[in-house]
C-alpha positions in Angstrom: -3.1 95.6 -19.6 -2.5 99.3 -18.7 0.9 98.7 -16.5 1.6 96.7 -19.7 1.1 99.8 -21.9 3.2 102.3 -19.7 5.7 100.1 -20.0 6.3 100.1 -23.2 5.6 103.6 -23.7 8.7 104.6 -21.2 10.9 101.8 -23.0 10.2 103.7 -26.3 11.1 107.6 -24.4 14.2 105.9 -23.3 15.2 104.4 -26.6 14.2 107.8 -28.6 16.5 109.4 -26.1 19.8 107.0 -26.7 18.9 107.6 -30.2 19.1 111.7 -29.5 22.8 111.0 -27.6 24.4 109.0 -30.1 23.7 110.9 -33.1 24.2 114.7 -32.1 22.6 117.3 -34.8 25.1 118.9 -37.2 22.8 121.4 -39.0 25.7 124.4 -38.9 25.0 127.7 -40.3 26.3 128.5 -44.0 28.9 130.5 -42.5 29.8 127.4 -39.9 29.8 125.2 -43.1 32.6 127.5 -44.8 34.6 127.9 -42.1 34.5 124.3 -41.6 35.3 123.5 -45.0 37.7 126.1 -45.5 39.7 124.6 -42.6 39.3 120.6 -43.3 41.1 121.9 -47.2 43.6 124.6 -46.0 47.0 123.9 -47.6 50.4 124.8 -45.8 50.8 128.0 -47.2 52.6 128.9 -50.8 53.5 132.5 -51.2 54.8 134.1 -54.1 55.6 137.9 -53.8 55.0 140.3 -56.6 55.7 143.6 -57.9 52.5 144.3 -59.6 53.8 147.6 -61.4 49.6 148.6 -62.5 48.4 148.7 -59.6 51.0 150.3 -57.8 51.5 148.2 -55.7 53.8 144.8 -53.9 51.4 141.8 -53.1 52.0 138.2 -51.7 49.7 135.4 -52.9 49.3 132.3 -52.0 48.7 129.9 -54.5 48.4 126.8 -52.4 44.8 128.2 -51.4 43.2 129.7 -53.4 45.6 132.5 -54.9 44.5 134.3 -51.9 46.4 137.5 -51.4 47.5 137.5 -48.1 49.3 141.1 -47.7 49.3 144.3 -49.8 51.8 147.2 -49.9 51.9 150.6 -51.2 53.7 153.6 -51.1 50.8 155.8 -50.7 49.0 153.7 -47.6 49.1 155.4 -44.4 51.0 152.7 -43.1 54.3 153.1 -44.9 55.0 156.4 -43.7 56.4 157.9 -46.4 56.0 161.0 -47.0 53.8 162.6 -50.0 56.6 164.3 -51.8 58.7 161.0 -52.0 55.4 158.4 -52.3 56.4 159.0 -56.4 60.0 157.4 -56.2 57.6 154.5 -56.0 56.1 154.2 -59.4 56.7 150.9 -61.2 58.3 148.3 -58.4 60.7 146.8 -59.5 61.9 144.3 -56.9 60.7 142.8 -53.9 63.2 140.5 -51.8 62.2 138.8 -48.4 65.3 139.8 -46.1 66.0 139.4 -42.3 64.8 136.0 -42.0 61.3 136.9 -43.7 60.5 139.8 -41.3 61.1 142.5 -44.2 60.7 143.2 -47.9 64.0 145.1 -49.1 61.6 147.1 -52.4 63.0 149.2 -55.5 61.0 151.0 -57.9 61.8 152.3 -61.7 61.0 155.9 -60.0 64.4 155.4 -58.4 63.3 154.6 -54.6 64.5 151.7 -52.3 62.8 150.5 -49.2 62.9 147.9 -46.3 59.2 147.2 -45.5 58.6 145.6 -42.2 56.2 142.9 -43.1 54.4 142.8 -40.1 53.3 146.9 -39.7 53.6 147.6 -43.6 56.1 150.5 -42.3 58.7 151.8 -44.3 61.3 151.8 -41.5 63.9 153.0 -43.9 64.2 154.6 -47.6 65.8 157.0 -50.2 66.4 157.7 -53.7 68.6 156.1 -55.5 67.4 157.1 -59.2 68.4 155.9 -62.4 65.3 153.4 -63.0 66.4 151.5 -60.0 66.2 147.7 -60.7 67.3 145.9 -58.0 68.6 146.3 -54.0 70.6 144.0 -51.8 71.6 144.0 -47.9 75.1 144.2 -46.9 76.4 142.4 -43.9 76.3 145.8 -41.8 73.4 146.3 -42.7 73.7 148.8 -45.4 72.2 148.7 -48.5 73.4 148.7 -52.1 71.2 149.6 -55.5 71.5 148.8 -59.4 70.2 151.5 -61.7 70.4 150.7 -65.2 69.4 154.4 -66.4 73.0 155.4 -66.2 74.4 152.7 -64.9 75.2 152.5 -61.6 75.9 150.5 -58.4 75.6 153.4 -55.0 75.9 152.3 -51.2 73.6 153.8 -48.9 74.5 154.3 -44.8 71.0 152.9 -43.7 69.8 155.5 -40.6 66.0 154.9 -39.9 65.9 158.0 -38.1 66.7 160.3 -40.7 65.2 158.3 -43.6 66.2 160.1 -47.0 69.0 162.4 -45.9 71.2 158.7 -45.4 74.6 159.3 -46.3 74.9 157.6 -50.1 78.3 156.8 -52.1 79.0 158.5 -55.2 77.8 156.4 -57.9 79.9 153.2 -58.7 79.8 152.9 -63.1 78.6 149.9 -64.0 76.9 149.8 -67.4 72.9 148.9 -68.0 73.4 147.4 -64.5 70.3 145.1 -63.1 70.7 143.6 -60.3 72.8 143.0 -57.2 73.4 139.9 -55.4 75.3 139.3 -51.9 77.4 135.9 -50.9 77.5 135.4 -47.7 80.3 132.2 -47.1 82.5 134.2 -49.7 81.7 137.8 -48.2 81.3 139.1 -52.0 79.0 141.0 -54.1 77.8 140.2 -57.6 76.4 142.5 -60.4 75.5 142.0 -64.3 74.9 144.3 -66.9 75.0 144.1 -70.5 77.7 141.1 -71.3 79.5 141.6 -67.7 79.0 139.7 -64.3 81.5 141.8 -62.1 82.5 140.3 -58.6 83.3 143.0 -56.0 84.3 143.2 -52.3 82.5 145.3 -49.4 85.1 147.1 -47.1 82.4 146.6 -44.2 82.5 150.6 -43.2 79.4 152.1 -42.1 80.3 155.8 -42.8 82.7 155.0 -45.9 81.5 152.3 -47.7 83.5 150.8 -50.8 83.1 148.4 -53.0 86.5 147.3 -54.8 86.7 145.0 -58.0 87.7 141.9 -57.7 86.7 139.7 -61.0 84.9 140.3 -64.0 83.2 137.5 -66.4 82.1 137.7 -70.0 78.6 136.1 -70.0 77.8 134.2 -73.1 75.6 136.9 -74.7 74.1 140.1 -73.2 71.7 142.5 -72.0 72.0 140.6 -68.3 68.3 141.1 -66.6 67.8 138.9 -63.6 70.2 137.2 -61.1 69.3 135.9 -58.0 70.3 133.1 -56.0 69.3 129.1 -56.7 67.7 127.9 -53.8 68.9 125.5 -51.6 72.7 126.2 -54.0 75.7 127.5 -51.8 77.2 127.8 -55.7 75.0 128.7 -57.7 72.7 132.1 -59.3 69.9 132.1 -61.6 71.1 134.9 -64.5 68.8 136.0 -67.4 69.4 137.8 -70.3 67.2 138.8 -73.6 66.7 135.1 -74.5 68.4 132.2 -72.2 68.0 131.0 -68.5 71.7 130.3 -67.3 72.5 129.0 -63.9 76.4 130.8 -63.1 78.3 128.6 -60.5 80.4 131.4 -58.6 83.5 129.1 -57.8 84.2 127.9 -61.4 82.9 130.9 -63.5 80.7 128.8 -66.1 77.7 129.6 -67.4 75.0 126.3 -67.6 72.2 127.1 -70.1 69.3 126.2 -68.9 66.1 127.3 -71.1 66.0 128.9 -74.4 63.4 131.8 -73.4 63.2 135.5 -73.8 62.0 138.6 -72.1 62.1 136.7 -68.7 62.3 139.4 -65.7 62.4 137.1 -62.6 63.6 133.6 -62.0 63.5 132.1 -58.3 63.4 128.6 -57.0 62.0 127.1 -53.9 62.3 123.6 -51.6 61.0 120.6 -53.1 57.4 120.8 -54.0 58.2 124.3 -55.3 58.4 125.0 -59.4 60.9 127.0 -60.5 59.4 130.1 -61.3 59.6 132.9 -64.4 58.0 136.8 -64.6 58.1 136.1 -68.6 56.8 139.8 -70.2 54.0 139.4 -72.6 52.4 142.4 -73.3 49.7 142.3 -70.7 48.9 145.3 -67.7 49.5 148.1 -69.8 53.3 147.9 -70.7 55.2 145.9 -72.7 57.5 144.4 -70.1 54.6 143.5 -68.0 53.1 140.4 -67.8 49.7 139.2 -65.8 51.1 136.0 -64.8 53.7 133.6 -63.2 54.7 130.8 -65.3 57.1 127.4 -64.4 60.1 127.4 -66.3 58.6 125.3 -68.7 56.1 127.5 -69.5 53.1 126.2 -67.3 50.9 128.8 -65.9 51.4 129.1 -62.0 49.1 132.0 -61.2 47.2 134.2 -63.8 45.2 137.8 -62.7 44.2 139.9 -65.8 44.2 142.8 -63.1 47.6 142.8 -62.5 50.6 144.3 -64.7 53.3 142.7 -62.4 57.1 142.8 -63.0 58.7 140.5 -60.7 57.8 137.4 -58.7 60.4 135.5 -55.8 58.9 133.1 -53.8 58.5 133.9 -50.3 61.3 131.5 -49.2 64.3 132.8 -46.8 67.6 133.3 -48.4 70.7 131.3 -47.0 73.1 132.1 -50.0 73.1 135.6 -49.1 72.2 136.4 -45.4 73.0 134.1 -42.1 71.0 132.1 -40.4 68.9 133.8 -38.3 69.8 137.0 -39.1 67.3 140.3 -37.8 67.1 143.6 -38.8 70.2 145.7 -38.0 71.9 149.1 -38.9 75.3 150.2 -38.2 74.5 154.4 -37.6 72.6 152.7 -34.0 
């Protein structure tokens, strides 16, 4: 009877043992948990970047997981290197463009400064003072850079020189009323503006130390006070264009403007790659100024993100540009 008994007692170890293989323990920590879980929902990322004007500062968030925000920029951080006496051109951002193949953020501010942040150190590698309540910036092929200020109304070229910052050699201003905003085309190696009832087309001569823009074309837009234009993504024809109350789309080969919403006060429009909403900055009130708003909306008016802590301005998605820089293209200044 006893050999019968040890018997069965080692059978039973070696079964309880199987058992322990088979069916490993997966009591994780709470932190182990989050991280697990965090990782099993992770989206592919969905960045929109914004000029939140209240708190001073130019975020990206990522609304694909959580509305994280997933970089943070300001004038006054250590990291920008910009010096204390200009850190005030900075008030109010105005606009915040991914250029260079999404390696920098070419900034403006109301407070009349321009920048070209490099995403990855947060450095200001360049800037200056344009003035004017500077709305808007865009690269030129040489790698200068061009402002809109609608205080005065004004287009001005700057020679970009990172080594000597604000002392850059700058045009004299080019007069262009209540100007907002300044696109580049890169297959037509042309320059668009609008302000008040104009869209104005222009050349670039391409010189680094005498820069000129020359007139080539100038449209009548179907009504005025011309706020936002920026390319339609994934278009080699067409911009997004806003003025006090309508959406158009302004196809640069034929001239016609195609409404396409009946809104008003709309700062920003930009469009993405399919799965991507069309996207509106639509003041309303909120973050302490009246052409502030605290959140993105679709075009049809769907809320895309919301913060009551922000007073934001503008909103692009962080998608590259094709209509106005090359393939490819890296950071690059002509004065080097």
């Amino acid at each position: 009877m006893r050999p019968l008994l040890v018997a069965a007692s080692l059978l039973l170890a070696l079964a309880c043992k199987r058992e322990n293989i088979s069916a490993p323990s997966t009591d994780l920590s709470g932190a182990e948990k989050s991280t697990l879980s965090a990782t099993a929902v992770a989206a592919t990322p969905k960045e929109i970047i914004i000029c939140d004007q209240k708190n001073a500062r130019i975020i990206m968030v990522d609304v694909a997981n959580g509305n994280a925000v997933t970089w943070e920029w300001k004038a006054t951080g250590s990291y920008a290197k910009i010096r204390s006496g200009s850190q005030g051109w900075f008030s109010n951002l105005s606009e915040a463009r991914l250029v260079y193949n999404g390696a920098y953020v070419l900034a403006t501010a109301s407070g009349g400064g321009v920048a070209l942040i490099s995403v990855s150190s947060k450095k200001a590698i360049w800037y200056d003072y344009a003035g004017g309540n500077t709305h808007a910036a865009e690269l030129l092929p040489n790698g200068n850079v061009v402002t809109a200020s609608s205080t005065g109304g004004y287009l001005m070229i700057f020679t970009v020189d990172t080594y000597i910052n604000d002392q850059s050699a700058q045009t004299a201003p080019i007069a262009f009323e209540d100007v907002h905003n300044v696109v580049w085309d890169h297959a037509r190696q042309q320059l668009y503006a609008a302000g008040k009832n104009k869209l104005k087309v222009f050349s670039y001569n391409g010189s680094c130390t005498a820069p000129k823009l020359t007139l080539k074309q100038t449209y009548t837009m179907p009504e005025g006070n011309a706020h936002d234009l920026f390319p339609v993504y994934g278009s080699t024809t067409n911009l997004w264009l806003t003025n006090s109350g309508h959406i158009y789309q302004f196809n640069v080969t034929t001239g016609a403007f195609t409404l396409q919403k009946a809104t008003s006060a709309v700062k920003s429009v930009t469009s993405g790659p399919s799965g991507y909403p069309t996207i509106i900055a639509r003041a309303n009130n909120k973050g302490g100024e009246t052409w502030r708003t605290d959140q993105v909306l679709d075009i049809n008016g769907a809320v895309v993100y919301r913060n009551t802590s922000l007073g934001l301005y503008k909103a692009r998605w962080k998608v590259v540009n094709t209509f106005s820089y090359p393939a490819g293209d890296s950071f690059h200044e002509c004065t080097h």
